[in-house]
N, C-alpha and C positions, 0 to 999 in steps of 0.2 A: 646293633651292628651284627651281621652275618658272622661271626668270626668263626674260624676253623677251614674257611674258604683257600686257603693259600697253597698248600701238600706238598702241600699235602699236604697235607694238608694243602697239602696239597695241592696244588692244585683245584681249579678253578669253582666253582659252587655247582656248576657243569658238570663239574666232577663226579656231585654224587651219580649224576644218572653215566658218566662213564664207567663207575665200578662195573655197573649191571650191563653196559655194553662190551665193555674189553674181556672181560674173563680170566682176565690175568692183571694183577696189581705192576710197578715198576718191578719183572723179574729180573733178579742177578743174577739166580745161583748160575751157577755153570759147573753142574753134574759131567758124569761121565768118567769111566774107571779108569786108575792112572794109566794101567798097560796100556789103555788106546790112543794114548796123548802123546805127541813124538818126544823123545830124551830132551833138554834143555839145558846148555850149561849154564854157571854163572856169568860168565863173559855176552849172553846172548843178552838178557836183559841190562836196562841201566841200573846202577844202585841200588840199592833199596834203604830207601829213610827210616830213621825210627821208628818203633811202631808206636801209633796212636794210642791201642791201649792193648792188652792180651788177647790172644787169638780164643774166641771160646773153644771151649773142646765138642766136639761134633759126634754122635751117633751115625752120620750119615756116612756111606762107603763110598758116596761119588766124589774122585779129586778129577781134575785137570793135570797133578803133578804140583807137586810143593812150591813149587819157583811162580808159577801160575798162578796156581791158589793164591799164595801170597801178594801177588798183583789187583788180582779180583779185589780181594779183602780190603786190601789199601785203597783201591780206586772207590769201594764204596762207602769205605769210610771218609775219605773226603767231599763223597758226592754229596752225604749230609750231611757234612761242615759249611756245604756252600763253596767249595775250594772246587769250581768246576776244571779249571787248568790245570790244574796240579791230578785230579782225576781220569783227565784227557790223557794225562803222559801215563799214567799206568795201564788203560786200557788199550791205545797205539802198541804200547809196547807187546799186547799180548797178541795183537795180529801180524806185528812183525815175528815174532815164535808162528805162528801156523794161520798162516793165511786160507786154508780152509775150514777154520774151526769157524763154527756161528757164536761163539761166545763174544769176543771182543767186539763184532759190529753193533750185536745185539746191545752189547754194552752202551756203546757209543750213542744207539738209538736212545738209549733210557735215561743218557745224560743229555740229548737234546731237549727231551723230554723237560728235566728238571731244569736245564736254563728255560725253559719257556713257560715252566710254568709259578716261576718269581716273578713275571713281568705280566700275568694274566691280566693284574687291573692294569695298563696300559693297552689306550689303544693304539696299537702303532704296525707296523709290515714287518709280519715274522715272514716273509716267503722266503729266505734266506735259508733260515731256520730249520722251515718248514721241509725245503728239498734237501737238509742235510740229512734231518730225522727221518724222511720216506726213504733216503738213498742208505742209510745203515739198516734200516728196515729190509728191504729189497736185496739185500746181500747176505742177512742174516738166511733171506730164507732162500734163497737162490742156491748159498752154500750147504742147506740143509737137503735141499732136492736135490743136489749130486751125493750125499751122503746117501740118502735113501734108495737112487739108485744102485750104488753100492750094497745097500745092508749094512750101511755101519753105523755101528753103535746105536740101536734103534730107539731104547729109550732117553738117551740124551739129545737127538736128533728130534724125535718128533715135541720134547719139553723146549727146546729154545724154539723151533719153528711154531708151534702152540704159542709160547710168549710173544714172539713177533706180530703175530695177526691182533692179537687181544692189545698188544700195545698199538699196533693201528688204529685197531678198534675205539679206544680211549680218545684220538688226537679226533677221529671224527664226529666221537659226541660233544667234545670239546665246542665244538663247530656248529653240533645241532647238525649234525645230519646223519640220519639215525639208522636210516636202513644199511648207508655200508659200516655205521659202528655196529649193529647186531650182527650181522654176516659176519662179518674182521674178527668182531668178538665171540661169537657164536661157534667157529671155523677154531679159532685158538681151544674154547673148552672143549673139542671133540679132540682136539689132538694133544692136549693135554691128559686125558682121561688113556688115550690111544698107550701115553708113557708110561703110566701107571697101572695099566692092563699087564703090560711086559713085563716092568717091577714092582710092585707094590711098594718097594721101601724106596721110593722116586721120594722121598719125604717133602723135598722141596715144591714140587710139582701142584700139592697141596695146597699151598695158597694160593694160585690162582684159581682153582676149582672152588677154594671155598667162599672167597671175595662173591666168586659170579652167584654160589650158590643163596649168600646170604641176600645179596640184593635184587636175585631175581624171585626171590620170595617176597622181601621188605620195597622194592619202588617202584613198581608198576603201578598201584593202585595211586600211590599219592601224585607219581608224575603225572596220570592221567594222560597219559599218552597213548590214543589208542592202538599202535601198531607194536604195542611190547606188551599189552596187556593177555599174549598167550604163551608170555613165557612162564615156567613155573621151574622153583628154588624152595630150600630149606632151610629154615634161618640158623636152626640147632643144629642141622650140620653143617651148613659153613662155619659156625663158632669151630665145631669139633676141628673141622678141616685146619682151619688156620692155625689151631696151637699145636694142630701136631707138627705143621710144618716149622713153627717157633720152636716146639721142643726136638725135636728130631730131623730137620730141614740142616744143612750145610751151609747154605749162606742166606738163609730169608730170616734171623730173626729180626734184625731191626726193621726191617719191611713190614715182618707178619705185627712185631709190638703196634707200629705205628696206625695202622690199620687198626688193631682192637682198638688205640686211643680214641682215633675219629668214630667209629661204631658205637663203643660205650660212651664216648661224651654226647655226640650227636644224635643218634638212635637210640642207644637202651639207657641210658639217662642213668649209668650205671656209674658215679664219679669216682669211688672209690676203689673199683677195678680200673679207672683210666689214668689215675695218679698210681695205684700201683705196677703198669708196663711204663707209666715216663719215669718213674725213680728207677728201672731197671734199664733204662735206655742211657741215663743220665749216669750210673753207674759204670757201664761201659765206656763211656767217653765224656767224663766230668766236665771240659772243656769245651764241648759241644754248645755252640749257642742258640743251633736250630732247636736242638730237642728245649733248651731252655723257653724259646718263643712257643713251642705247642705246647709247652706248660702254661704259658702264661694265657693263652688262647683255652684252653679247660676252665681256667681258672672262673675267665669274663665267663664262660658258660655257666658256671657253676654258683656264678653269681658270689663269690669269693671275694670281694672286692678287694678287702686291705691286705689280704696276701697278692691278689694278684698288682695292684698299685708298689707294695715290697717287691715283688722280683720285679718289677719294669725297673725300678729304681736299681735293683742290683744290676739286673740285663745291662743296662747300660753303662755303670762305672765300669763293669768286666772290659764290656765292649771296644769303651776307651782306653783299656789297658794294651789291646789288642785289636786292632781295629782288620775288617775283613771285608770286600766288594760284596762276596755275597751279602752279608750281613747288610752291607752298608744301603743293601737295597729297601729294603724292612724295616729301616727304624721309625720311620711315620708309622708304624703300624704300633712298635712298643708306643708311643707316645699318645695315638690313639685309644691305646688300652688303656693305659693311665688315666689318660681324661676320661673314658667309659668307666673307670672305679671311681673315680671321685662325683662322675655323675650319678651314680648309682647308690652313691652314699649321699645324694644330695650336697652336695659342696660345689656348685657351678663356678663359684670364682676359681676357685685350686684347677677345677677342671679344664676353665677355658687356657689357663695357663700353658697348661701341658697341649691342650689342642693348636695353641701358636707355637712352642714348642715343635708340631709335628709338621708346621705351614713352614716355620722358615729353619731347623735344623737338617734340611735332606738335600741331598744332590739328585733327587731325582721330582722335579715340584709336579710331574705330569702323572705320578702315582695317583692310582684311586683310592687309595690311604688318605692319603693330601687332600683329598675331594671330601672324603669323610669327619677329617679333621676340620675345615669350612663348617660342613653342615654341622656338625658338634657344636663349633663355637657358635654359632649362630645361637640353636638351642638354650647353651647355656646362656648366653646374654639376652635371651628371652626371658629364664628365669630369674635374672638379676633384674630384669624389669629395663634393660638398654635397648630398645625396640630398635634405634637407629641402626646401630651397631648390628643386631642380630639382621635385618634389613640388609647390608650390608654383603652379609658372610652368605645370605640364602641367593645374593644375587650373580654373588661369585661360582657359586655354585650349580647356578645355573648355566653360565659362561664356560664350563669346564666339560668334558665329554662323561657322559652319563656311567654311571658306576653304583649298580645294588642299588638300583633305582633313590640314585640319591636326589637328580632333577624332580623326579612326583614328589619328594617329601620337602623340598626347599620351596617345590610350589605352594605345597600345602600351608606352611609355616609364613610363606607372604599373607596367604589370604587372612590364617589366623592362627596366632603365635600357641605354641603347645605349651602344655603346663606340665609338670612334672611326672605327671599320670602319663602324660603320651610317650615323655620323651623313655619315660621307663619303661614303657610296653615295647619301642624300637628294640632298645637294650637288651630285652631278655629274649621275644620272641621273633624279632624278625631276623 
């Protein structure tokens, strides 16, 4: 199983080659010194809910203005709760405060983003979607080019207009089409670097420079694509770039953690720096059950099995304690997981369990999760020796739209059934 595909995790397996074309990760922050931000009363915004967990305390000197900030903050800590509506109303709320700011569109743009990108392994008609996310795109920067004309506020101006292209950037590699994500993305890191020319302590601004710089060193060679193989990045200093933007950035750490997680688990095969930013993400909001599922997605990577098979089990009573849409969309994937430790531990009966498990516990049966849960069960009752059975699962699978090339391995498994050697090599390295 490809796991760590989702983003974020993101986000799509696409994904990886959009780091290296956007140039900029999902950015939040929204910089810029409070004197430039119009006064706000409390009557201007709605309520403000309890808070999630402690505001960390920040190095960085860019606010928006307290009342703002504190909207941001909120909105993005729901964004990765998976509570997209409840994120939606705090971001609205900051472009009814100042409709010329590019923060809130930009915002908006990057929660389009994250609704679209829960639903990757579906294939279905985002154009909906898709003209919401270009149209908060296209305002973010529309609003930045009348700033610029003005001269105001140069380094928060050219860091959200920077984020907007590199987040374009991203939706087009998404898509595989490459030359306007390098442009989009390419276009975002000059004007990124443009922000941080002006101030250096832009801290936030950082991470998206170091994203691009990491992966225009690390994926060119292995995409083998050749129309990006003249880009050139540094991998030690994108690491550098990113923690400074974690340690000294205003609103990117959970961005910037998340990001080391995927890097160090996926790339530098580094697992005990990737378990130590999820226990620090997980600290910040205990309740969180997205950060809980990139745990458990390390875990299958790490080949962890009976920890990782313990937290699906926990993942899930929690889940039912508390049940959430976002969430609700993922759970074929915990169930998944589950059955990929018990596969891995060799126990295909336990496993195939958990794989029906993940066919008939979801409301959503057109997941590519669901597709992979089929091809599992198949698997496993291959090695329980039930050919029929697995015959079966490979042919549903094939009836289903194609997902991490699961149709070539359901073919494969017709002609002649995998033994435990194969199905363990899927597991670890594909």
């Amino acid at each position: 199983m490809k796991s760590m595909r989702e983003r974020l995790f993101s986000v799509p397996r696409a994904v990886v080659v959009c780091y290296l074309a956007l140039a900029v990760w999902v950015c939040l922050a929204a910089p810029g010194a409070a004197a430039q931000s119009p006064a706000v009363s409390s009557q201007t915004l709605t309520p403000e809910p309890p808070a999630l967990s402690p505001a960390a305390v920040s190095t960085s000197v860019f606010s928006l203005g307290p009342l703002v900030d504190a909207k941001y903050d909120r909105g993005i800590a729901l964004m990765y709760r998976l509570e997209f509506d409840k994120a939606e109303e705090q971001f609205r709320d900051i472009i009814r405060v100042d409709t010329a700011n590019p923060a809130g569109y930009f915002a908006l743009a990057a929660l389009s983003w994250w609704r679209y990108s829960q639903n990757f392994d579906v294939q279905a008609d985002f154009k909906d979607l898709e003209a919401e996310f270009m149209r908060n795109v296209e305002s973010a920067i529309k609003v930045c080019e009348e700033r610029l004309d003005k001269k105001e506020a140069l380094d928060q101006t050219y860091f959200f207009m920077g984020s907007a292209y590199g987040l374009r950037g991203r939706w087009y590699a998404v898509q595989r089409r490459w030359f306007k994500a390098y442009t989009n993305g390419n276009k975002g890191r000059k004007l990124l670097n443009k922000a941080v020319k002006i101030t250096p302590e832009f801290y936030d601004a950082y991470l998206g420079l170091g994203i691009f710089d990491y992966f225009a060193d690390t994926l060119p060679g292995i995409l083998k694509i050749p129309a990006l193989l003249f880009i050139s990045g540094d991998k030690a200093r994108g690491i550098s770039e990113v923690r400074l933007a974690l340690e000294k950035g205003r609103f990117f750490s959970t961005e910037a953690r998340l990001f080391l997680v995927e890097i160090m688990t996926r790339h530098e095969k580094n697992y005990k720096a990737a378990f130590e930013e999820l226990a620090a993400l997980k600290a910040g909001d205990p309740s969180n059950l997205f950060f809980r599922l990139a745990e458990i997605l390390t875990l299958i990577h790490a080949q962890d099995w009976r920890k990782a098979l313990d937290e699906c089990i926990s993942f899930l009573a929690d889940y039912k304690k508390d049940p959430s849409p976002g969430i609700a969309q993922q759970l074929s994937l915990i169930y998944l997981s589950a059955g990929d430790a018990y596969l891995g531990l060799n126990k295909p009966l336990e496993a195939a369990a958990w794989f029906t498990g993940g066919t008939a516990q979801t409301a959503f049966p057109k997941k590519g999760w669901v597709t992979y849960c089929y091809l599992r069960r198949g698997q496993a009752m291959d090695l329980l020796g039930k050919r029929e059975e697995a015959v079966m699962d490979y042919r549903t699978v094939l009836a289903r739209d194609n997902f991490w090339d699961s149709r070539k391995y359901a073919g494969l498994a017709l002609k002649k059934a995998p033994d435990f050697s194969e199905v363990s090599r899927q597991l670890t390295e594909d």
